[in-house]
C-alpha positions, -999 to +999 in steps of 0.1 A: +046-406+772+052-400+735+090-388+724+102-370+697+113-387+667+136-367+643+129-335+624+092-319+635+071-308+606+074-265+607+035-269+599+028-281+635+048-254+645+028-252+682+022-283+690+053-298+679+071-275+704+052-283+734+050-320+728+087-314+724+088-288+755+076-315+777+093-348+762+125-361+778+139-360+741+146-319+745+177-328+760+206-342+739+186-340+702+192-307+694+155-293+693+151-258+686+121-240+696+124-216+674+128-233+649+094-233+634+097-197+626+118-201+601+106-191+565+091-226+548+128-245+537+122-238+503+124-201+502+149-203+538+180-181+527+211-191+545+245-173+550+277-192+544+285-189+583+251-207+587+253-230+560+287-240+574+270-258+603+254-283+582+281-308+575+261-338+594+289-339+620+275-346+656+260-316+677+252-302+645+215-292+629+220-316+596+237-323+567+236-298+535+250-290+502+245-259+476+250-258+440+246-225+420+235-212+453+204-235+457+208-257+488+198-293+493+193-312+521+215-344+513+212-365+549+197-390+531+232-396+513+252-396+546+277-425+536+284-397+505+287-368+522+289-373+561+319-371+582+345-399+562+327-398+530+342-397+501+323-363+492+326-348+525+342-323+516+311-307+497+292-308+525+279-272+542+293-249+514+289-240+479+314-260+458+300-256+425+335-259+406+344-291+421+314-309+408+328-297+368+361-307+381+368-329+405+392-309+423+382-317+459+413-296+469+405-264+492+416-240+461+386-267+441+363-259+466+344-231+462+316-215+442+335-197+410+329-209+381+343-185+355+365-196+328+346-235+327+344-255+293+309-257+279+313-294+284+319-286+323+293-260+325+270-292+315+283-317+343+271-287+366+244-285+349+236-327+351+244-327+391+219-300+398+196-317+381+202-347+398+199-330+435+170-317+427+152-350+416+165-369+446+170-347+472+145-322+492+155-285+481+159-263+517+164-229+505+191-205+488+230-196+495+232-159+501+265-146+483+275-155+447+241-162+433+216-149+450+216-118+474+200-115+511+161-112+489+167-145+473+175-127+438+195-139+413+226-125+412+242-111+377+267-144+385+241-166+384+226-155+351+255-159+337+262-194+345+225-201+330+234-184+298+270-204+297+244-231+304+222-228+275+247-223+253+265-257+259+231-272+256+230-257+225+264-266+215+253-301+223+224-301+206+244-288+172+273-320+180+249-345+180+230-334+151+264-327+127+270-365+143+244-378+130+249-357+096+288-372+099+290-398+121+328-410+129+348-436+109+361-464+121+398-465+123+428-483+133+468-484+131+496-502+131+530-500+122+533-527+095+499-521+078+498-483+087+463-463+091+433-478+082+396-458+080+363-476+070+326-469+068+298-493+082+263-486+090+270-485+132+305-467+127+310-441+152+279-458+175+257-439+150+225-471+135+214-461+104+200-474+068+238-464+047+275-465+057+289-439+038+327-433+027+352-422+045+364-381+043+379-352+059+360-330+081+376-297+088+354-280+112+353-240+114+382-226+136+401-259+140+428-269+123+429-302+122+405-327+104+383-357+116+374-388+096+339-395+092+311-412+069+294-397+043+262-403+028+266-408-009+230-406-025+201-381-020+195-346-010+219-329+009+216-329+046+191-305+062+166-308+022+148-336+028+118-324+005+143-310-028+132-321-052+163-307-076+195-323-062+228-342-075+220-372-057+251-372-043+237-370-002+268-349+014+295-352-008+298-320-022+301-303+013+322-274+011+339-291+045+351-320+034+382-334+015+389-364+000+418-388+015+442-394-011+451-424-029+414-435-022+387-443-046+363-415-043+338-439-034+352-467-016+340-476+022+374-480+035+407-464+026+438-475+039+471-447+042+502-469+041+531-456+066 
């Protein structure tokens, strides 16, 4: 006689459940029968209460996770997130914080994420996608995000604008980086503080190394060192043809560290 092996397929709905029906196997594996009327698992909605009973422990229906609502079947990580793993405790609940901030605490756990920093709205952001390209997607968390239809929630569009705009943000750092890639720098007490210029400075390759100025960015009141380039158009006018050939010097952000030559590559501020 043939047994059952694990999960049935909800497409062989019928004759999964009377090969099941009739197998020793009913007994002691948890087999539902109804379970092939359930909605297909990608558009299944789930309650908390329900989702609750997925936290791979035995006796119970498998092992799940939701972030921003959308709920992953993650039994394929059970060292991670099984019963003594290190991540158990994201296991059959929505604990969409805790994955910005590592706060696996019971007051970390849980699905609010209001008040994040762009930078953690993006670590949300990367684990979402990651669950998504390595684990099968099983349907959506009623509550927070989406209501008993499957609909986004106001909460959830939120988060996705918050989102975007940290991608954005991003997008903007890296490109003022490689407009002003950081200095290099180093201190001590004898020599003092020392900032130089070199054409991998700041983990930023390229063809000129620059000299070293202020950067006050808008609504900060401190200043960063970083490189600027000295000849051709200004950042952003590649095809101006009527410049200074001065690249970025003339910036209205920037300031010149004093005591330095206006156009040496490393300037040192004694202590």
């Amino acid at each position: 006689a043939r047994s059952c092996r694990g999960p049935m397929r909800r497409g062989a709905a019928a004759a999964a459940a009377l090969l099941c029906l009739g197998a020793a196997c009913l007994l002691g594996r948890g087999f539902d029968p109804r379970a092939w009327l359930l909605p297909p698992p990608r558009h299944r909605l789930l309650s908390a209460a329900e989702l609750a009973r997925y936290r791979g422990a035995e006796g119970e229906p498998g092992l799940y996770l939701a972030v921003l609502g959308r709920v992953f079947d993650v039994e394929r990580g059970r060292k991670h997130y099984g019963p003594g793993g290190a991540y158990s405790g994201l296991a059959g609940r929505d604990a969409t914080r805790a994955f910005a901030t590592g706060d696996f605490t019971p007051m970390g756990l849980v699905d609010d994420v209001s008040g994040l920093l762009p930078g953690e709205m993006l670590a949300i952001q990367s684990w979402l996608s990651f669950y998504s390209d390595n684990y099968d997607p099983v349907g959506k968390l009623v509550g927070r995000f989406y209501d008993e239809n499957g609909t986004p929630t106001e909460a959830l569009r939120q988060a996705e604008a918050a989102i975007e705009e940290a991608l954005t943000f991003k997008a903007e750092s890296e490109q003022r980086k490689q407009q002003f890639p950081p200095c290099n720098s180093e201190w001590s007490s004898a020599k003092g503080s020392r900032f130089w210029c070199s054409r991998q400075s700041g983990g930023v390759n390229r063809d000129w190394a620059g000299v070293p100025r202020k950067l006050y960015r808008p609504g900060s009141r401190g200043s960063d060192c970083v490189c600027v380039r000295t000849t051709g158009p200004p950042w952003g006018q590649p095809d101006s043809s009527e410049h200074s050939d001065r690249g970025d010097l003339d910036n209205p952000h920037l300031e010149q560290y004093d005591g330095c030559h206006p156009l040496a590559e490393q300037c040192v501020l004694r202590v």
